[in-house]
PQR file of N, CA, C, O and H, with PARSE charges and radii, in Angstrom:
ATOM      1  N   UNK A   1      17.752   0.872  -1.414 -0.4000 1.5000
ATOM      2  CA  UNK A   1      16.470   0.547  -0.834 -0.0000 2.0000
ATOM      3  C   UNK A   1      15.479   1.645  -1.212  0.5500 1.7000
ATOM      4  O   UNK A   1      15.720   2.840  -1.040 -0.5500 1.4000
ATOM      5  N   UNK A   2      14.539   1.247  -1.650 -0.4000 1.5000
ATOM      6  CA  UNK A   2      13.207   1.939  -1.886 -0.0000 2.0000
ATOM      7  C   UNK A   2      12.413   2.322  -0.697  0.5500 1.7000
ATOM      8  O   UNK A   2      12.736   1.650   0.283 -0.5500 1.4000
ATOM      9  H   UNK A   2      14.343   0.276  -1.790  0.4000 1.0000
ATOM     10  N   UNK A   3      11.486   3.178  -0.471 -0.4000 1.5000
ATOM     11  CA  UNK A   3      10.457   2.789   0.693 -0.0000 2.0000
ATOM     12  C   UNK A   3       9.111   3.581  -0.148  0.5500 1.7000
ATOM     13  O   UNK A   3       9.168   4.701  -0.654 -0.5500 1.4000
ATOM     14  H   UNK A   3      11.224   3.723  -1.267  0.4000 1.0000
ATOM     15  N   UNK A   4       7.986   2.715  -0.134 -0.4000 1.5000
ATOM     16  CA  UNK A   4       6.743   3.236  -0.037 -0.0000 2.0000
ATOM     17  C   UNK A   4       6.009   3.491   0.636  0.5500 1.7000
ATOM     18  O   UNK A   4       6.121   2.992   1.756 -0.5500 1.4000
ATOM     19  H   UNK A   4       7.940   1.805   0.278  0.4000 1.0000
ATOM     20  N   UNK A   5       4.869   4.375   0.379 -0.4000 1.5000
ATOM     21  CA  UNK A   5       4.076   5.181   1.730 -0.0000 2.0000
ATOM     22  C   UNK A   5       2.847   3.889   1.433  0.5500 1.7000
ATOM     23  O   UNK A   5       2.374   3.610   0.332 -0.5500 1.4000
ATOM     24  H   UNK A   5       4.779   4.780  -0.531  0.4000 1.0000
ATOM     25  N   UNK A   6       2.516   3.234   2.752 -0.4000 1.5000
ATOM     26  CA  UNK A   6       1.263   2.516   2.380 -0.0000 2.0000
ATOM     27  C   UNK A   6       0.439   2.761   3.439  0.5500 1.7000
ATOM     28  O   UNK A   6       0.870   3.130   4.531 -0.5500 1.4000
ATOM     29  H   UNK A   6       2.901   3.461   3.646  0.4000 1.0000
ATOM     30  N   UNK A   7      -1.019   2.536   3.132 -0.4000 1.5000
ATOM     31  CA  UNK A   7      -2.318   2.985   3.897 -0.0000 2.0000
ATOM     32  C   UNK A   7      -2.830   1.810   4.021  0.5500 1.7000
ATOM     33  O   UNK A   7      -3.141   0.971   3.176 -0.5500 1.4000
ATOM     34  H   UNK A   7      -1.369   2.236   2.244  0.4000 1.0000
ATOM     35  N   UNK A   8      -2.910   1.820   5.494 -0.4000 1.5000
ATOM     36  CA  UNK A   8      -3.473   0.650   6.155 -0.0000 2.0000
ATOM     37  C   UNK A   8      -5.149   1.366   6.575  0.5500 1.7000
ATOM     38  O   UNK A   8      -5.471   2.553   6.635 -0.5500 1.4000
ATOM     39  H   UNK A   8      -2.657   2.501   6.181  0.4000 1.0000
ATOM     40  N   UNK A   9      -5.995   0.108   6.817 -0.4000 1.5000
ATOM     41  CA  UNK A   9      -7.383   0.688   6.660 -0.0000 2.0000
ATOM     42  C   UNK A   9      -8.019   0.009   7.549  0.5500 1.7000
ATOM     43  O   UNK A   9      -8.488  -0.945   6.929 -0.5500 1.4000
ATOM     44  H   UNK A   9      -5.734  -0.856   6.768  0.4000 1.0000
ATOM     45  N   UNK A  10      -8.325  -0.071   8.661 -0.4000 1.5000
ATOM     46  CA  UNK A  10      -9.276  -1.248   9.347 -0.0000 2.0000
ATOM     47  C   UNK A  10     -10.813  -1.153   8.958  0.5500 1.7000
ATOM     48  O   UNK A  10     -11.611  -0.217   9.016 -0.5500 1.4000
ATOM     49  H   UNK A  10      -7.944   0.704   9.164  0.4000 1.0000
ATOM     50  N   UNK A  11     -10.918  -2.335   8.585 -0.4000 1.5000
ATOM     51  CA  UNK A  11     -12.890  -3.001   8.208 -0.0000 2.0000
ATOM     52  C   UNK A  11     -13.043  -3.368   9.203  0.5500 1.7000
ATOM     53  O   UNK A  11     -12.516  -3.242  10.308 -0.5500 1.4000
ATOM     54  H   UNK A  11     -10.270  -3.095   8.538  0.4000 1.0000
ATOM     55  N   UNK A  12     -14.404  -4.221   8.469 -0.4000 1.5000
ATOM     56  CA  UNK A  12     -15.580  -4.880   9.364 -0.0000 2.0000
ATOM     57  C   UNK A  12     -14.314  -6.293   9.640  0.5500 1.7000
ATOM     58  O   UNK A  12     -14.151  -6.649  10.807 -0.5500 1.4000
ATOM     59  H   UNK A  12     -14.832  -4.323   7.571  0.4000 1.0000
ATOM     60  N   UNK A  13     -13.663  -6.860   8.745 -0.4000 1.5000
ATOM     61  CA  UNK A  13     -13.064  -8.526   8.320 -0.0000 2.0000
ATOM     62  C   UNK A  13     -11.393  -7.980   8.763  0.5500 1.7000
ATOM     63  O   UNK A  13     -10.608  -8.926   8.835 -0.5500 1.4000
ATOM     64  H   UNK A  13     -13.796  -6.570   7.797  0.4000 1.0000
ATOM     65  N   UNK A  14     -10.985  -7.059   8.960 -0.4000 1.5000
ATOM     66  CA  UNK A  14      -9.534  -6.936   8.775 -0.0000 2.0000
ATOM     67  C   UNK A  14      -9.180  -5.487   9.023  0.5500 1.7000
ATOM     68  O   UNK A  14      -9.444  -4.494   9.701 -0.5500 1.4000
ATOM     69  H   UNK A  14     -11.622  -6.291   8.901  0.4000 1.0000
ATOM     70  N   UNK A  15      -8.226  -6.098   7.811 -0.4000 1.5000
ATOM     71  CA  UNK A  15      -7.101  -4.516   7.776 -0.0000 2.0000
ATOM     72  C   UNK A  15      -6.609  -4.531   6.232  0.5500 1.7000
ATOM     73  O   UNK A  15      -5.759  -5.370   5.931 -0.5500 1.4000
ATOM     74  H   UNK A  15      -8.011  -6.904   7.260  0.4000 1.0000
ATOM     75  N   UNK A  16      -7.009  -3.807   5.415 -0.4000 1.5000
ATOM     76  CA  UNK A  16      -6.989  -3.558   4.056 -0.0000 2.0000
ATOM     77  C   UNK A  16      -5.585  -2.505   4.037  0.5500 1.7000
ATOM     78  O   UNK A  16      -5.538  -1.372   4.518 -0.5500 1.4000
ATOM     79  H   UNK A  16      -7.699  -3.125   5.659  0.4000 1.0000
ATOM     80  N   UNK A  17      -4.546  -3.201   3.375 -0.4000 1.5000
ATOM     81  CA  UNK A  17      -3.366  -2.380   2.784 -0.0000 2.0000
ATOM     82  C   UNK A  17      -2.984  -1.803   1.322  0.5500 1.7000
ATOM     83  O   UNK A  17      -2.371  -2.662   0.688 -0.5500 1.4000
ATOM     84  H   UNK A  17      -4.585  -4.120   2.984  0.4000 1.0000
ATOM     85  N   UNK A  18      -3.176  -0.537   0.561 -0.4000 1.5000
ATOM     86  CA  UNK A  18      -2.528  -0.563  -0.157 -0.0000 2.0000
ATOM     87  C   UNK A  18      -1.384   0.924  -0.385  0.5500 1.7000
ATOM     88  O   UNK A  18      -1.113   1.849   0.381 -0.5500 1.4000
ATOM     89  H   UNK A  18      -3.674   0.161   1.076  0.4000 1.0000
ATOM     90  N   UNK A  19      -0.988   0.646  -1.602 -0.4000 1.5000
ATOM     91  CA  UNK A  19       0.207   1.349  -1.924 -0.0000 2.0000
ATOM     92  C   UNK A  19      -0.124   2.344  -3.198  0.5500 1.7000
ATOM     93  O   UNK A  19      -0.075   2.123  -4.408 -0.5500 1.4000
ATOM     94  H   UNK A  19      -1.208  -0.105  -2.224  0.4000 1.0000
ATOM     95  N   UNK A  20      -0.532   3.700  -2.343 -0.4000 1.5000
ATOM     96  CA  UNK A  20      -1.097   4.949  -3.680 -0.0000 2.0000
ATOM     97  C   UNK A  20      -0.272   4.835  -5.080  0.5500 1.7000
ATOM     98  O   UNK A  20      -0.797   4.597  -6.168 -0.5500 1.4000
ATOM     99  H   UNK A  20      -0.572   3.880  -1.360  0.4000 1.0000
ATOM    100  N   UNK A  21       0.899   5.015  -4.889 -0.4000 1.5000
ATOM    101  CA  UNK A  21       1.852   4.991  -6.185 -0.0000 2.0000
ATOM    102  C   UNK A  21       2.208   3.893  -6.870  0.5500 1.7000
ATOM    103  O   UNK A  21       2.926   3.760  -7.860 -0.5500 1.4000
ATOM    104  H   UNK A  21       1.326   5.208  -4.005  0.4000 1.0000
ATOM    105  N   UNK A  22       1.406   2.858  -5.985 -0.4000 1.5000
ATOM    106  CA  UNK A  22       1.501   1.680  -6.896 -0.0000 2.0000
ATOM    107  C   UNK A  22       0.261   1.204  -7.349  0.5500 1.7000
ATOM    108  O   UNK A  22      -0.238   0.335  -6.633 -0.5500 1.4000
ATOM    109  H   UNK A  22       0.822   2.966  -5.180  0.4000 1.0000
ATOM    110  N   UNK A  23      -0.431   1.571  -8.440 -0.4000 1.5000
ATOM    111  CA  UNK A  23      -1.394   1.352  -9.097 -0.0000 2.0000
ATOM    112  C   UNK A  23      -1.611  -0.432  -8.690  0.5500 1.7000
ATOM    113  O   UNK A  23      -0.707  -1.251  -8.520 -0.5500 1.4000
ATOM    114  H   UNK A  23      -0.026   2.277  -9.022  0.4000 1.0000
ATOM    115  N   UNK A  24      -3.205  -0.682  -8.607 -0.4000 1.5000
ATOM    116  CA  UNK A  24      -3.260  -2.471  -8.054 -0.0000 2.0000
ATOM    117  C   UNK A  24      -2.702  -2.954  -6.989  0.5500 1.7000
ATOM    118  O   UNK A  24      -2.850  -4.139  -6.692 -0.5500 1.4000
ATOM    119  H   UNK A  24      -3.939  -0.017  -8.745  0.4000 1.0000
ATOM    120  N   UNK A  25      -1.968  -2.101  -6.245 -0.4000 1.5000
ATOM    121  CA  UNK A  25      -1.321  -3.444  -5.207 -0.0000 2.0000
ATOM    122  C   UNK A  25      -1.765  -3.094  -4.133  0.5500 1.7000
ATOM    123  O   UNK A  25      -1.663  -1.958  -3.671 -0.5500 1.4000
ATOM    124  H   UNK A  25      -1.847  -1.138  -6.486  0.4000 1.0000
ATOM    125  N   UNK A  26      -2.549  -4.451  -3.386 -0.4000 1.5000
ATOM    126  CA  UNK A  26      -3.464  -4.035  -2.702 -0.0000 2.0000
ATOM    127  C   UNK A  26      -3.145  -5.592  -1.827  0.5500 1.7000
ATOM    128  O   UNK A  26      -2.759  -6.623  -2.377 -0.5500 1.4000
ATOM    129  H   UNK A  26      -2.631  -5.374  -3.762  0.4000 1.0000
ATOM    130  N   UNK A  27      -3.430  -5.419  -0.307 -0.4000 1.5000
ATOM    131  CA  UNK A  27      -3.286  -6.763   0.597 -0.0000 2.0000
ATOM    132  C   UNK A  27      -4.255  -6.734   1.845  0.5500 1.7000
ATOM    133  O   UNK A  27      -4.479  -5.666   2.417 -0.5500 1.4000
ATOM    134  H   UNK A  27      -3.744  -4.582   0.141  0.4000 1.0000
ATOM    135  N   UNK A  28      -4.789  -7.842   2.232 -0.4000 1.5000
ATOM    136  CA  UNK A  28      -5.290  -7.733   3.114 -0.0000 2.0000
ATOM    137  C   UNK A  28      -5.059  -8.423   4.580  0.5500 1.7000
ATOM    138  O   UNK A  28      -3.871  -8.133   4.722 -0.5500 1.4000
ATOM    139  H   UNK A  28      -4.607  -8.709   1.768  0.4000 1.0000
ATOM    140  N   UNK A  29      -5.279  -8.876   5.323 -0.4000 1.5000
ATOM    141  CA  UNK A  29      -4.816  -9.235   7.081 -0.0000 2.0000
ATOM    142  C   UNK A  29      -5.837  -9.590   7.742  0.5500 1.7000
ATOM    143  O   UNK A  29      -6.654  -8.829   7.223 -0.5500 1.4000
ATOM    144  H   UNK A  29      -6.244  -9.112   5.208  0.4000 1.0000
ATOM    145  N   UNK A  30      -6.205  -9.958   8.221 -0.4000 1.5000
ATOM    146  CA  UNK A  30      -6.526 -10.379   9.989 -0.0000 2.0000
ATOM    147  C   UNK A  30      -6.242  -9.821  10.887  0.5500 1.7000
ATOM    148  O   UNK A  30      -6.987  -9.996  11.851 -0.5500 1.4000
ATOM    149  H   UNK A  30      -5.542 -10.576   8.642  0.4000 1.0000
ATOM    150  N   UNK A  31      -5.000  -8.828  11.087 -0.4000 1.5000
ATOM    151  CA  UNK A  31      -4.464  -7.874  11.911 -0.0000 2.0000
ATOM    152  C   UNK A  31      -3.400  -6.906  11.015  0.5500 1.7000
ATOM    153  O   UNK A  31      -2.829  -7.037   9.932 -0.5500 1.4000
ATOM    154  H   UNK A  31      -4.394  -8.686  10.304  0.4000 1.0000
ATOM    155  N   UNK A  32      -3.442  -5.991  11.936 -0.4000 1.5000
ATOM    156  CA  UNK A  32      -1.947  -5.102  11.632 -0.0000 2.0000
ATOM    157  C   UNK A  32      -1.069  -5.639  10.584  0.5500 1.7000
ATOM    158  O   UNK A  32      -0.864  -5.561   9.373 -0.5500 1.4000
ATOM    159  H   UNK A  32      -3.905  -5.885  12.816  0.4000 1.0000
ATOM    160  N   UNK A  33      -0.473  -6.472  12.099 -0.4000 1.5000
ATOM    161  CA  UNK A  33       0.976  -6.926  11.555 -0.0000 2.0000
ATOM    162  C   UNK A  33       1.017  -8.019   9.958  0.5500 1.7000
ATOM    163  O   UNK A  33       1.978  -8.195   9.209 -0.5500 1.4000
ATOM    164  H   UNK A  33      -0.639  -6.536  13.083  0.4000 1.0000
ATOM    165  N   UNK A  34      -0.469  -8.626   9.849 -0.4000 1.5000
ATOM    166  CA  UNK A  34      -0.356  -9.304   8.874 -0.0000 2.0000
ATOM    167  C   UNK A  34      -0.391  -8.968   7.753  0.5500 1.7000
ATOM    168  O   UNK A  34       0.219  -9.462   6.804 -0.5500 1.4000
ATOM    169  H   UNK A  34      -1.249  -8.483  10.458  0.4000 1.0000
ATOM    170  N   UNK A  35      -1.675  -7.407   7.776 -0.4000 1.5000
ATOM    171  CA  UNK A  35      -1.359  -7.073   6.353 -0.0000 2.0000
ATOM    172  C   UNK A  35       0.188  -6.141   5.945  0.5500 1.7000
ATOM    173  O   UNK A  35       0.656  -5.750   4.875 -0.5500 1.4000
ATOM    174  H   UNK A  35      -2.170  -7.006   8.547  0.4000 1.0000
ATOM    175  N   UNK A  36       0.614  -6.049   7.273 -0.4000 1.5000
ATOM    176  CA  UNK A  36       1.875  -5.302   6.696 -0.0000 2.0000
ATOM    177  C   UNK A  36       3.074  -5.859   6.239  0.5500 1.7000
ATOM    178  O   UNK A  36       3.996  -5.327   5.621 -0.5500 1.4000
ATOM    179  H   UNK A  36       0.234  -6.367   8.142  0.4000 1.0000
ATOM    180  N   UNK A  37       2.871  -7.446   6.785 -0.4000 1.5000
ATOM    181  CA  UNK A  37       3.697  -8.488   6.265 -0.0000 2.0000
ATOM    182  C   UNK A  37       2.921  -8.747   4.317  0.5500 1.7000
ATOM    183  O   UNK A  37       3.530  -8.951   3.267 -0.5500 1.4000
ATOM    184  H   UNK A  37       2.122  -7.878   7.287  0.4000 1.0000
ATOM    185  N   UNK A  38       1.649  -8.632   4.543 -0.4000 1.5000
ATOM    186  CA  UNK A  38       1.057  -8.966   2.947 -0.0000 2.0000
ATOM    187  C   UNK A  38       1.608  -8.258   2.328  0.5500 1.7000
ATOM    188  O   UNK A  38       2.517  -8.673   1.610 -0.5500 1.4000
ATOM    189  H   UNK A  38       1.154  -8.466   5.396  0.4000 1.0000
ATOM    190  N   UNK A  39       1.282  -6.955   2.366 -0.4000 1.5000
ATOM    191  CA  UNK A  39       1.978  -5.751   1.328 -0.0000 2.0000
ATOM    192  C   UNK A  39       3.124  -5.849   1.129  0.5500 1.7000
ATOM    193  O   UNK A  39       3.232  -5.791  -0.096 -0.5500 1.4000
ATOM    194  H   UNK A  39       0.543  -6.617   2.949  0.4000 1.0000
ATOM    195  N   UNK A  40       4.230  -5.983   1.627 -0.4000 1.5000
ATOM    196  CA  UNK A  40       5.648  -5.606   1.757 -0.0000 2.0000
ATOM    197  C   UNK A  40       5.644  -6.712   0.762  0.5500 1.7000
ATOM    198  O   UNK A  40       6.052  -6.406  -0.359 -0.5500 1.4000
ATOM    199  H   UNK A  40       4.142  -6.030   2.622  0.4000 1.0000
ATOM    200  N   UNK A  41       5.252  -7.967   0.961 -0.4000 1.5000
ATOM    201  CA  UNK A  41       5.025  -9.296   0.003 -0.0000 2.0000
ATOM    202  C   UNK A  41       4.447  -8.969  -1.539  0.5500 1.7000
ATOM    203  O   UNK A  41       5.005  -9.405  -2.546 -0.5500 1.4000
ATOM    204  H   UNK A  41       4.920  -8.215   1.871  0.4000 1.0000
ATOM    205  N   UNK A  42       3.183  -8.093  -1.566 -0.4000 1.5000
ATOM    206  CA  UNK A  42       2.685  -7.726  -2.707 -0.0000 2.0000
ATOM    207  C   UNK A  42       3.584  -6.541  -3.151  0.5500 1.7000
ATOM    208  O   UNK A  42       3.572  -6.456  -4.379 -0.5500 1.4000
ATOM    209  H   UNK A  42       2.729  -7.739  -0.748  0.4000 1.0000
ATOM    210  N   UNK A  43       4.155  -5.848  -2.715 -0.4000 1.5000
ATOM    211  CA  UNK A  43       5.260  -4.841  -2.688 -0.0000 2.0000
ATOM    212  C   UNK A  43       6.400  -5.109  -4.345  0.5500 1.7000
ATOM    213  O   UNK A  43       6.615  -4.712  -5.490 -0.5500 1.4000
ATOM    214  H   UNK A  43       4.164  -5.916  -1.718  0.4000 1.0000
ATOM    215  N   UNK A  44       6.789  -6.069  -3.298 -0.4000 1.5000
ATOM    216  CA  UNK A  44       8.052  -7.175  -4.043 -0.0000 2.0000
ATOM    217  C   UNK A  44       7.500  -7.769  -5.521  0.5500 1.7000
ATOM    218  O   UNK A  44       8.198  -7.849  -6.532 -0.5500 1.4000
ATOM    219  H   UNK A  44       6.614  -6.391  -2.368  0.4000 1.0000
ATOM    220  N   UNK A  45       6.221  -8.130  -5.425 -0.4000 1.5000
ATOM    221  CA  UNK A  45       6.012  -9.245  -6.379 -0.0000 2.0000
ATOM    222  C   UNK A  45       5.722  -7.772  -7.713  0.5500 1.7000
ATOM    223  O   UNK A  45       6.186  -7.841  -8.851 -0.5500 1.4000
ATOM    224  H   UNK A  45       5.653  -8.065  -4.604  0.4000 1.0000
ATOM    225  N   UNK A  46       4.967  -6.689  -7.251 -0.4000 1.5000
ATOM    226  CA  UNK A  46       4.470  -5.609  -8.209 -0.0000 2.0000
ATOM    227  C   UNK A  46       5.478  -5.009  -8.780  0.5500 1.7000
ATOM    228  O   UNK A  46       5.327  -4.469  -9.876 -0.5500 1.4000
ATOM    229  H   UNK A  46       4.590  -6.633  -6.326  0.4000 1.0000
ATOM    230  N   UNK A  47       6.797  -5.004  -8.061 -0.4000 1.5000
ATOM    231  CA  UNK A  47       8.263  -4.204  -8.655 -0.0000 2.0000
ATOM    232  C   UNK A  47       8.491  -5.453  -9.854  0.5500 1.7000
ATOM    233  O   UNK A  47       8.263  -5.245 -11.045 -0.5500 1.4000
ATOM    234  H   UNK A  47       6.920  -5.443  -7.171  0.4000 1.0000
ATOM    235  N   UNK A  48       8.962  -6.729  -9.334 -0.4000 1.5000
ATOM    236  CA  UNK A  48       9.415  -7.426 -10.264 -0.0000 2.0000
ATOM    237  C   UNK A  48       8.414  -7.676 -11.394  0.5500 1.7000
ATOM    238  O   UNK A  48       8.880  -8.081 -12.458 -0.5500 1.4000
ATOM    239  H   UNK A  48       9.147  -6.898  -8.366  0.4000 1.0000
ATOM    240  N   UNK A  49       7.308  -7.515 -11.308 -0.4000 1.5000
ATOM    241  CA  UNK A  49       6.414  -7.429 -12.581 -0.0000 2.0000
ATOM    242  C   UNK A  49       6.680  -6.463 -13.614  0.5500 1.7000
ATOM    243  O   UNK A  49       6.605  -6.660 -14.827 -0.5500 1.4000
ATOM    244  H   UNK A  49       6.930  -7.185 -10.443  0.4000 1.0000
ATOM    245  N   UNK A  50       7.148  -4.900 -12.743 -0.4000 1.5000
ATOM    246  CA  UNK A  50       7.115  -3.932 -13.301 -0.0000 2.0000
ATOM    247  C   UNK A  50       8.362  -4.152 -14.131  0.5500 1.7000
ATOM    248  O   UNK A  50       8.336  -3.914 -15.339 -0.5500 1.4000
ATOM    249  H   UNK A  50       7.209  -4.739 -11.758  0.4000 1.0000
ATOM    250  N   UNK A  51       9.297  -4.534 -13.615 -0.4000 1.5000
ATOM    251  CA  UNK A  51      10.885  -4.701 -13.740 -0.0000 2.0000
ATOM    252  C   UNK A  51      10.881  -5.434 -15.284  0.5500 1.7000
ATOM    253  O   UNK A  51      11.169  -4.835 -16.320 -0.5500 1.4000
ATOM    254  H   UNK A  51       9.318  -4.727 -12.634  0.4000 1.0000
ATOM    255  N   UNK A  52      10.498  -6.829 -15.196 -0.4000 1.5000
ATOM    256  CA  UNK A  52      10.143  -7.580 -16.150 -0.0000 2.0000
ATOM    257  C   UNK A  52       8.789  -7.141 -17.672  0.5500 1.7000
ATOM    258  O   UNK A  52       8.559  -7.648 -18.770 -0.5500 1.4000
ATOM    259  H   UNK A  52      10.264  -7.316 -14.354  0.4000 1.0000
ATOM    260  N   UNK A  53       8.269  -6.083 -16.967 -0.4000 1.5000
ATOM    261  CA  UNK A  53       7.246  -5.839 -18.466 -0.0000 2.0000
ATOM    262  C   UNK A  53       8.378  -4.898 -19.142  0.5500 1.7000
ATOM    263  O   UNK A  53       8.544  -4.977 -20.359 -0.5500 1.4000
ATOM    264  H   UNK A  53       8.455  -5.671 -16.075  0.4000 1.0000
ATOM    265  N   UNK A  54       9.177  -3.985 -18.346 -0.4000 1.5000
ATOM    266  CA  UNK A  54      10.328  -3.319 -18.554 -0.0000 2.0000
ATOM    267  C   UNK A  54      10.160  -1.626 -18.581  0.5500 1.7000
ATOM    268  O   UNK A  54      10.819  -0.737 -19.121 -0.5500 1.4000
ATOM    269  H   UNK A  54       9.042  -3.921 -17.358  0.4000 1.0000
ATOM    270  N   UNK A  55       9.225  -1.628 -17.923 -0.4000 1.5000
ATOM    271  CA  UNK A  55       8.683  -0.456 -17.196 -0.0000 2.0000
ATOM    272  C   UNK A  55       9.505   0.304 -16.280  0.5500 1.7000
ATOM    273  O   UNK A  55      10.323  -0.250 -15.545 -0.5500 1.4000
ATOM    274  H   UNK A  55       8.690  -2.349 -17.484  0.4000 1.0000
ATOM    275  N   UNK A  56       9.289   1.733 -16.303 -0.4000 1.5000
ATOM    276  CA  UNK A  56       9.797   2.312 -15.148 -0.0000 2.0000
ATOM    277  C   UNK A  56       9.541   2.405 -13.887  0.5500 1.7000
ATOM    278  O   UNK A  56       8.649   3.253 -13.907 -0.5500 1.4000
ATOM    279  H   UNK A  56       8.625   2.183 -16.900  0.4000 1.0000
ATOM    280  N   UNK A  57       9.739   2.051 -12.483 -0.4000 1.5000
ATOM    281  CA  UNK A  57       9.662   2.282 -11.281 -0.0000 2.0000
ATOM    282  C   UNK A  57       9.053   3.342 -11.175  0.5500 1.7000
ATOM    283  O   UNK A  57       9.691   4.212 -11.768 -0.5500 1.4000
ATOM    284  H   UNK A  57      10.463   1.362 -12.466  0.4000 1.0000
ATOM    285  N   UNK A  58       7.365   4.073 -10.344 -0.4000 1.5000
ATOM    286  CA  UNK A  58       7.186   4.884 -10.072 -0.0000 2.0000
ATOM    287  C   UNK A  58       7.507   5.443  -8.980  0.5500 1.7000
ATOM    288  O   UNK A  58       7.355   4.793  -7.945 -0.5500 1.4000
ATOM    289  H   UNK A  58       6.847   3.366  -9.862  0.4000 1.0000
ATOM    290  N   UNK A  59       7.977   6.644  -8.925 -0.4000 1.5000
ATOM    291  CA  UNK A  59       8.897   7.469  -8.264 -0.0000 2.0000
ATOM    292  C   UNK A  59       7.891   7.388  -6.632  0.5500 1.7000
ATOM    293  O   UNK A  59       6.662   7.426  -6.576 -0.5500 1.4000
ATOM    294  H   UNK A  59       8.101   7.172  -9.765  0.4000 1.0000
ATOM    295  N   UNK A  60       8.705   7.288  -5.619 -0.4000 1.5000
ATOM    296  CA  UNK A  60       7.568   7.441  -4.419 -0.0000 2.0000
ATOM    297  C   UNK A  60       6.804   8.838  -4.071  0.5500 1.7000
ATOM    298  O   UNK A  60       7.682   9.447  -4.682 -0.5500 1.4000
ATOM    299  H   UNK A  60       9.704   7.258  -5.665  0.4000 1.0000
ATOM    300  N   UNK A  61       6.175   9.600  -3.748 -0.4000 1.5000
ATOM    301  CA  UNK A  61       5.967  10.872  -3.011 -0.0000 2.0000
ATOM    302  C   UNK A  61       5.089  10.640  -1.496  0.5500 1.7000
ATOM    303  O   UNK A  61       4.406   9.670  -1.169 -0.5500 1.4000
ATOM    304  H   UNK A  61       5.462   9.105  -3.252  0.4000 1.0000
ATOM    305  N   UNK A  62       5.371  11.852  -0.756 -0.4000 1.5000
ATOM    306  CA  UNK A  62       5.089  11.730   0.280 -0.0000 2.0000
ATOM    307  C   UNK A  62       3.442  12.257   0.381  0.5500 1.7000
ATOM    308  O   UNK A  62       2.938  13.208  -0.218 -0.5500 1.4000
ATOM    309  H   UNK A  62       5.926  12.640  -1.022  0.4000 1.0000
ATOM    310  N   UNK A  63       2.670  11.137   1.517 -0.4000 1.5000
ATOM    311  CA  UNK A  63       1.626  11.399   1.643 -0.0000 2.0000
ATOM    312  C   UNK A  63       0.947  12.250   3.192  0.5500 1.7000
ATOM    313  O   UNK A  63       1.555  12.039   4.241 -0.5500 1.4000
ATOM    314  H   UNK A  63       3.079  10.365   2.004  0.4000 1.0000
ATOM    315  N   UNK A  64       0.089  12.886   3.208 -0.4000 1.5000
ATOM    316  CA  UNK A  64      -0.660  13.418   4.689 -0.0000 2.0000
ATOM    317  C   UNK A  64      -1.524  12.839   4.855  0.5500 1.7000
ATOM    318  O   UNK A  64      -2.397  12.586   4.025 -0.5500 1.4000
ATOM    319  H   UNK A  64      -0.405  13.058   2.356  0.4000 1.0000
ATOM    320  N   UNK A  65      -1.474  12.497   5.972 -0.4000 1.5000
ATOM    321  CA  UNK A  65      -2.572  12.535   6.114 -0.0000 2.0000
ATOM    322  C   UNK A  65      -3.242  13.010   7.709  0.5500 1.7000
ATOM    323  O   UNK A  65      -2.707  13.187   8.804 -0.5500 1.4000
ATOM    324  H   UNK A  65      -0.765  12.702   6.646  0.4000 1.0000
ATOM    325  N   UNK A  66      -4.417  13.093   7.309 -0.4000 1.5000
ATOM    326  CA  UNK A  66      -5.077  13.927   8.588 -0.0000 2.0000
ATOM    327  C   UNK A  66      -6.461  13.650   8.489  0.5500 1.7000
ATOM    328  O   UNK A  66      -7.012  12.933   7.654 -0.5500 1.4000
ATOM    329  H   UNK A  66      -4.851  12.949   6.420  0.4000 1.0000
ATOM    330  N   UNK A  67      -7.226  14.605   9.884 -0.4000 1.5000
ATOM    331  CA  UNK A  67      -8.669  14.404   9.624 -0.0000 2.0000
ATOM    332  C   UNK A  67      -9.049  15.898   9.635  0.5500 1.7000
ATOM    333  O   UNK A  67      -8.342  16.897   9.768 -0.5500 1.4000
ATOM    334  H   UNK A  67      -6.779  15.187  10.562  0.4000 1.0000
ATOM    335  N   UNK A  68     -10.730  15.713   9.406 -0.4000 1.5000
ATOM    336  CA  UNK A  68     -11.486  16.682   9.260 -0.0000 2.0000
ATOM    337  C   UNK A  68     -12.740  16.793   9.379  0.5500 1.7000
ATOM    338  O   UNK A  68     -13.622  16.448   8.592 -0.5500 1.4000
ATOM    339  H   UNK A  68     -11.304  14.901   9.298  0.4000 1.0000
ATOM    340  N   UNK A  69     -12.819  17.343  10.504 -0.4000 1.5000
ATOM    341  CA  UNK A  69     -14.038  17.527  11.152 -0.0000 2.0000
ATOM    342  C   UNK A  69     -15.417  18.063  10.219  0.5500 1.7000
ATOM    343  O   UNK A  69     -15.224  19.175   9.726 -0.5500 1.4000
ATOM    344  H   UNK A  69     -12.102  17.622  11.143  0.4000 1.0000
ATOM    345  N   UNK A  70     -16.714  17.474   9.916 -0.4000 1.5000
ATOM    346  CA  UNK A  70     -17.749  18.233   9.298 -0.0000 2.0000
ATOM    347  C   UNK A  70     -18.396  18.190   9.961  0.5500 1.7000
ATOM    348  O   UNK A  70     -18.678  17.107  10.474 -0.5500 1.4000
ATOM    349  H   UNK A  70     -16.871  16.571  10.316  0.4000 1.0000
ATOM    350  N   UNK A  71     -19.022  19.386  10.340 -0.4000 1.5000
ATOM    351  CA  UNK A  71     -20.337  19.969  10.910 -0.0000 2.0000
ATOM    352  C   UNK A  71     -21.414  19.474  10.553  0.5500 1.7000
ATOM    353  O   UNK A  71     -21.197  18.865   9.506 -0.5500 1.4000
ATOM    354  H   UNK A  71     -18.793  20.266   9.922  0.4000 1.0000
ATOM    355  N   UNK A  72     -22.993  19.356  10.989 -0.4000 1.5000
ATOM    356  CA  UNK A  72     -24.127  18.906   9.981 -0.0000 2.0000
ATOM    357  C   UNK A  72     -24.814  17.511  11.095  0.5500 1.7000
ATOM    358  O   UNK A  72     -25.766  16.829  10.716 -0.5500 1.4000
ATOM    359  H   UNK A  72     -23.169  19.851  11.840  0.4000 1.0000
TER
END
């Protein structure tokens, strides 16, 4: 089993998901739970693309994240 780090984003329309180390794969929702059901879906479909052009799997790394306060 693989696992990727993905960034969920709430808009104005949703919840925008994507996956840093995966160049393009990108999903969107109505809620939470939907785009995290999209991605995991766009997830799948971007490996077997990769699999099939005959490409290598990019390696996962771990992401931070945090905030940061600016003054002004």
């Amino acid at each position: 089993m693989t696992q990727f780090s993905v960034i969920i984003e709430k808009d104005d329309e949703g919840y925008v998901a994507y996956v840093p180390v995966l160049q393009g794969c990108y999903a969107q929702g109505d809620t939470y739970e939907e785009a995290l059901a999209n991605i995991t879906d766009a997830i799948r479909l971007h490996l077997e693309d990769i699999a099939e052009s005959g490409q290598e799997i990019p390696k996962t790394h771990q992401i931070s994240l945090t905030t940061v306060e600016i003054s002004g």
